[in-house]
N, C-alpha and C positions, 0 to 999 in steps of 0.2 A: 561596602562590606568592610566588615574589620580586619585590620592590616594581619592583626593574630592569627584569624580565620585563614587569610589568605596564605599564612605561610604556610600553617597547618595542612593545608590542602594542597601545596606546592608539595610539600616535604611528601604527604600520602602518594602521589605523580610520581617525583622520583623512587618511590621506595615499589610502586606498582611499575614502573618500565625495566629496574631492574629485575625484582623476581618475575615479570614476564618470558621476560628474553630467555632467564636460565630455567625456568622451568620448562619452558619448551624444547630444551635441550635436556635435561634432567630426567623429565618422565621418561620419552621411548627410551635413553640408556638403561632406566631403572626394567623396563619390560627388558630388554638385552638381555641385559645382565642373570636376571629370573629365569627365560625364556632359552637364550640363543646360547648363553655360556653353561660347559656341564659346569665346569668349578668356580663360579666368580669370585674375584677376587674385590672385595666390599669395599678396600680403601684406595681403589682405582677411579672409582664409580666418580664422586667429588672431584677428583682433578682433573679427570678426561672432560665433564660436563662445564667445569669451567675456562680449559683450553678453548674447547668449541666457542666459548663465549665471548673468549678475549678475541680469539682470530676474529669472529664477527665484528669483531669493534677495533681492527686494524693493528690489534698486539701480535707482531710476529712468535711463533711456536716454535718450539724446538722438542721435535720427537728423536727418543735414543734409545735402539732397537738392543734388546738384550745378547750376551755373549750365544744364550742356548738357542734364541729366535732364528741367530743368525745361522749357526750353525747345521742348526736341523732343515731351513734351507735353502743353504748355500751361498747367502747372498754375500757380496763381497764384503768383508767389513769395512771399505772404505766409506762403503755406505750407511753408515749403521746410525748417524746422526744427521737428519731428515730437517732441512728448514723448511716449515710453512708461512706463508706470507699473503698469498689469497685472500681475502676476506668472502665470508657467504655473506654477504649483501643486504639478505634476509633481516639481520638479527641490527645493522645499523641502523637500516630503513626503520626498522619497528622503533626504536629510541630516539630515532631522530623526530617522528612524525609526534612520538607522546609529548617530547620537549618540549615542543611547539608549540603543540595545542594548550600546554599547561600554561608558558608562557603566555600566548595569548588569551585565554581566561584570565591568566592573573592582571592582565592590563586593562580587561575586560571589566573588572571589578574593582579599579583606583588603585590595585599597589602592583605596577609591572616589576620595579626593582626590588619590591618585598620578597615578591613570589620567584624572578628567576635567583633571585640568593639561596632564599630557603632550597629551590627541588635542586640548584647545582648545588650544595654545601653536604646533602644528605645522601645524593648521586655518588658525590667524590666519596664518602664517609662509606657507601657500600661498594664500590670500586675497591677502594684498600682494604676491607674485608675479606673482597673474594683472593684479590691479589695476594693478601699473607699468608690467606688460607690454602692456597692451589695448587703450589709447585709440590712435584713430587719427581723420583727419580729417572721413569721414564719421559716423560709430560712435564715441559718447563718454559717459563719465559721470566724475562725480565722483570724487576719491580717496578719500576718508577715510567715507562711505558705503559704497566697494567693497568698503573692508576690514571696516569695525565693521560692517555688516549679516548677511554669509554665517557673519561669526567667531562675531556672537551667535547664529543659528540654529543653528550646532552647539553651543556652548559653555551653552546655558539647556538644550537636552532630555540633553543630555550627565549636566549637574547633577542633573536630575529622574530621568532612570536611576538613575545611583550613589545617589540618595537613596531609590527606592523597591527598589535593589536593597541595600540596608543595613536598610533595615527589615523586610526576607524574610528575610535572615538572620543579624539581626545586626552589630555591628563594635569591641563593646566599649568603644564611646567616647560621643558626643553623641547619635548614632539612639538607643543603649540606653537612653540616662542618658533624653532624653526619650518613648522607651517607658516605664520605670521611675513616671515622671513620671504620663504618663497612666494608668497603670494604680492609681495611688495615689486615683485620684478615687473618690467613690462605684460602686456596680456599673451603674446605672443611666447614668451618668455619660462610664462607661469608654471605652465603642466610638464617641462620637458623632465625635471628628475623623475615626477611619479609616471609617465609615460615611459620613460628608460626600462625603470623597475618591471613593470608591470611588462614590457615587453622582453622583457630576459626571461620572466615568469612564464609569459608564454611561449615564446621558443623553446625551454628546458621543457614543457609538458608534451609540447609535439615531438622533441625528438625521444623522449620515452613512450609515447604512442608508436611513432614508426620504429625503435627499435622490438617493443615487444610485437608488433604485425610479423616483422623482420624474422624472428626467432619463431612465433608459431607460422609461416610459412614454411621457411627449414625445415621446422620437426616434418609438416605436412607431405613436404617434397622427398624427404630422406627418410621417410618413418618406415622402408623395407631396412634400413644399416640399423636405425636406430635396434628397431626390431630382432634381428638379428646381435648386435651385441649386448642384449637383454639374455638372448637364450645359450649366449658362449658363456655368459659368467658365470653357468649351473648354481643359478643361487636358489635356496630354499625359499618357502615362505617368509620367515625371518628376515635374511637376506637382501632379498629383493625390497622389504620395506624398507629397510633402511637405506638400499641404495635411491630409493625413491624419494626418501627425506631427504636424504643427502644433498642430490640434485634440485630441489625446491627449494632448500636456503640458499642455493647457489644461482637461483632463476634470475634475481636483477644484478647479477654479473655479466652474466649471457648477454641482458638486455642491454649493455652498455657496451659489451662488442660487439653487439649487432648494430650500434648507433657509430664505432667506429666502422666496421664496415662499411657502412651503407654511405659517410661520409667519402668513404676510399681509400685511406691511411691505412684501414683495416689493424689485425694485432696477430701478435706470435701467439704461436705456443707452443716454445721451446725455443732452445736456439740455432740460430739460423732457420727461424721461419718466417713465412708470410702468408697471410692469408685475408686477399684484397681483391677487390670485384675486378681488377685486372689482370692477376694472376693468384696462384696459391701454389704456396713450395710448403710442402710438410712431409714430416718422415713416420716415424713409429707415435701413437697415439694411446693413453692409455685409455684400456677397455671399459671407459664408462660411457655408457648408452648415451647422451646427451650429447654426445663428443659428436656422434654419428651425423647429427644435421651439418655439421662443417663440410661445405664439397671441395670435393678431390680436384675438380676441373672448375674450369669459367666457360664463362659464354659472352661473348660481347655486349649480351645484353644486361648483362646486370652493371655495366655501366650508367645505364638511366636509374639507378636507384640513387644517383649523385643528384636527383632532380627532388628528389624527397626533401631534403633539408633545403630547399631553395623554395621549394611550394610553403616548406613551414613559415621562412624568412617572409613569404609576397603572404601569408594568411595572417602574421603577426602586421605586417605592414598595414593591410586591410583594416584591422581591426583596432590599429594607432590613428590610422589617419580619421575613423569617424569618430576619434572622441578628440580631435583638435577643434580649435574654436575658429568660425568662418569669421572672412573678414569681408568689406566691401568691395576692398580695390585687391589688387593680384596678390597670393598667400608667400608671406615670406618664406625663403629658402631655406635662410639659417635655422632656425628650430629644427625644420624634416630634417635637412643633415646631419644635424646632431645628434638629434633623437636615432635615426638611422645608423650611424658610427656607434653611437653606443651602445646599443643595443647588439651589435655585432662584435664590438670590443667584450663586453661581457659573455655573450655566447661563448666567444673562444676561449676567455675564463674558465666556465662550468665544461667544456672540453677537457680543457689541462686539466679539472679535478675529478672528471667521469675517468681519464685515463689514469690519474695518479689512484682513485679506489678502485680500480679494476682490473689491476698489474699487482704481480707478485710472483712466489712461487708456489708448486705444487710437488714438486719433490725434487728428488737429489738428482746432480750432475746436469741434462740438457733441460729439464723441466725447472730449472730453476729460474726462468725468463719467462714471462705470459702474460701478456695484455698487451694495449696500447702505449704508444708512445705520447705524454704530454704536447709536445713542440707539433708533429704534424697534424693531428686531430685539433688542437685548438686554431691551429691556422686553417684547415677546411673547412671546419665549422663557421670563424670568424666570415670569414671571405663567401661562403654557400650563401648563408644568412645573410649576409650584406644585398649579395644580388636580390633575393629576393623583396628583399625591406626598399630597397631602391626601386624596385618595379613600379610599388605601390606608395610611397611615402615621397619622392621627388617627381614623379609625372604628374599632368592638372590630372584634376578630379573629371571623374567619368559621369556621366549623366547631367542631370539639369545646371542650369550654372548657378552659379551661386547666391545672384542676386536671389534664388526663386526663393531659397532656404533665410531669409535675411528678414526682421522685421524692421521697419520703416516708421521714426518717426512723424515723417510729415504724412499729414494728411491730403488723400487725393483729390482734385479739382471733379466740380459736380462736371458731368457732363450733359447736361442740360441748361437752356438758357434764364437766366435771372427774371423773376417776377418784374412786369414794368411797374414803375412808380406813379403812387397817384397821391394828389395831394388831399393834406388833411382836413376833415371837413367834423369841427365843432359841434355842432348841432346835430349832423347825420350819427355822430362818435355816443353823444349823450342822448338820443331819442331813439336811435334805430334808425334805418330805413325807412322811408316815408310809404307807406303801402298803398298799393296799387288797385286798379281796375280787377277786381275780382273774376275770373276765366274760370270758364264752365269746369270743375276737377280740379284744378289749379290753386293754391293762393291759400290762406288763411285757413278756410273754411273748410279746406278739406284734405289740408296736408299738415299746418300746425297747431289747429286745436284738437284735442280729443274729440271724438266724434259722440259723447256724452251731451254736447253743447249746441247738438243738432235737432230738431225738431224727428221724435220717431218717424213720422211720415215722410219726411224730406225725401227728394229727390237728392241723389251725388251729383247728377249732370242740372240739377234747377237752383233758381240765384240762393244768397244769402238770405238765410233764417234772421228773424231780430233778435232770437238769442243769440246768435253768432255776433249781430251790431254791438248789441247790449254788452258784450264780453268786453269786445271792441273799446268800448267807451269807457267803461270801466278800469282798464289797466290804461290809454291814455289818462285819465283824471288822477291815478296815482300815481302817472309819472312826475304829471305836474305837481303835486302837493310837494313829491321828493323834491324837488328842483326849484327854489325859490327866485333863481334868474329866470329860470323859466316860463314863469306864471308871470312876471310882467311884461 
């Protein structure tokens, strides 16, 4: 495809993840606004839909509540400027996964660095857009934040597509040269980077499986509190949707402290809290319904839930070890260690930055602290996932041995005894066999000539016909014509 083409359609990606995102934030405010407010006020509408936007993509917000808001009531004015810092998850996930995929289309099609230029260049270009465009007096955030944050979330998975969509198939240039590169190493050797990889990819997809199980069991278990702080927040129609939007772009938030929990470290929310399958210290909570699955108590046994990210570790191990290459004699060590260590080195990586996008604030004074902590979630995670990848990546292999799976160049010994030897006989080689006493059934007459050559009347059990001699004679005389030693 043409490089032109390519960028073209990078630049269209970036220009389709941006107005995604804020349209999905845009529309229901514009219903709000029609709908829920008696007096909207029109030139709020733009910078509220674009705050939302930034928060999703890790721009801290600063709301600052008016003199009359406050007053009518009562809130302290010490309060009156609100940092948010949370991100709803929702809205990075969705740019993160487009970045990606454009990325890798564009590697997919000969220009990976055409394309991730083009969709990061046009990304940033509508970034600084919205950013110059947004601030307003209550709704504000920084400049150079609005742009370098949303630019590098597209512009780093953008990069990771095009790279792993260059190493699928190719580009002729640097991916090959260090394919090339890797593949020079010993055999043992070969597979341990894209094995690494490939197994950090799959730990990070199990513990987002077990953290969303995580969260819809909660709801399932506490869905009488949930329930109930649904029907204290007397919200209308209206209302009640938008708290339910709300709570949706906020869902793989949840699901990443459900993944700290479940590691054990658990996460605040607030200060001085904890809330960790060995205990939970929490105070006053604010009344949003989703809050409600958080329990009040422990039970000893939601300590086995420490056994989840260790089952991921021994299913990622599993599924390392069958794609290593078998050897003849006993399987080297050093590779599964390695591969095993790193793979739990990088888990605890993708820990430290589940914790780092999943912590922030939520409002003033003790809710300005909530999430996980980087430092003990990546050590849990590192250390879970070790166990398990150790179960199955340093123990021998279970089932047949290895010889069975192995192919063999030599070839195996007959097991039956050799033809005896008989010497070579000239005359018998060029004449045939000298033929015999013709037997009743037997012999010439009635097993190698066609039976055309037999008199109709013939007996099968009575002697040779003379057309049968006559045959006879006939192919001896041209054996001898053929055979000039012969004939004398």
């Amino acid at each position: 495809m043409h490089r032109l083409l390519v960028a073209l359609l990078a630049a269209l990606d970036a220009v389709l993840a941006a107005a995604g995102g804020i349209a999905v934030v845009l529309a229901p405010l514009t219903l709000l606004w029609v709908f829920g407010i008696g007096d909207p006020q029109w030139g709020a509408l733009w910078p509220t839909s674009a705050a939302i936007w930034h928060l999703g993509h890790f721009v801290p917000v600063t709301v600052t509540l008016p003199d009359t808001y406050l007053a009518a009531t009562g809130i302290d004015p010490s309060f009156a400027t609100i940092g948010l810092s949370l991100a709803p998850l929702a809205f990075a996930a969705f740019t993160a996964l487009f970045a990606a995929r454009s990325g890798s289309r564009a590697a997919e099609a000969g220009a990976a660095v055409t394309g991730w230029v083009s969709g990061s260049i046009v990304f940033a270009a509508l970034a600084t857009l919205v950013a110059v465009t947004a601030n307003a007096p209550l709704v504000s955030s920084e400049l150079w934040p609005s742009i370098l944050l949303p630019s590098l979330l597209f512009a780093v998975p953008s990069l990771v597509g095009a790279f792993v969509g260059s190493w699928r198939v190719g580009d002729d240039g640097r991916v090959d040269a260090l394919r090339a590169q890797i593949q020079r190493m010993p055999r043992a050797w070969s597979g341990v980077p894209e094995l690494a990889l490939r197994g950090v990819a799959l730990t990070t997809l199990g513990l987002v499986a077990v953290g969303g199980v995580v969260v819809v069991a909660g709801l399932i278990a506490r869905s009488t509190q949930v329930i109930g702080l649904y029907q204290a927040s007397n919200a209308d129609g209206i209302g009640a949707t938008v708290i339910a939007l709300g709570q949706l772009v906020y869902l793989p938030t949840l699901v990443l402290w459900a993944i700290a929990f479940t590691a054990g470290p658990g996460f605040a929310l607030g200060t001085d809290t904890a809330i960790t399958p060995a205990a939970t210290q929490v105070g006053a909570l604010p009344g949003i319904p989703v809050l409600g699955a958080i329990p009040d108590t422990t039970s000893s046994w939601l300590l086995l839930l420490v056994l989840l990210p260790v089952a991921v570790g021994a299913l990622t191990g599993w599924i390392l070890r069958s794609r290593m290459p078998r050897t003849d004699g006993p399987e080297p060590v050093g590779p599964r260690l390695v591969v095993a260590v790193a793979v739990a080195v990088l888990t605890g990586g993708v820990g430290a930055l589940i914790a780092v996008a999943s912590a922030g604030s939520i409002g003033p004074g003790r809710l300005a602290q909530t999430g996980p902590q980087p430092g003990p979630l990546a050590l849990a995670l590192g250390v879970e996932t070790l166990v398990g990848l150790s179960i199955l990546l340093l123990s021998p292999r279970v089932g047949a041995h290895d010889d069975d799976f192995l192919v063999h160049d030599e070839v195996p010994a007959f097991s039956f005894p050799a033809r005896a030897h008989e010497p070579f006989d000239r005359d018998q080689h060029m004449t045939g066999p000298a033929p015999t006493a013709p037997v009743p059934g037997r012999g010439i007459a009635s097993e190698a000539w066609p039976s055309t050559y037999r008199e109709p009347d013939a007996d099968d059990t009575g002697p040779l016909s003379p057309t049968d001699d006559e045959v006879r004679e006939r192919i001896r005389a041209a054996w001898a014509d053929d055979d000039p030693d012969r004939s004398r």
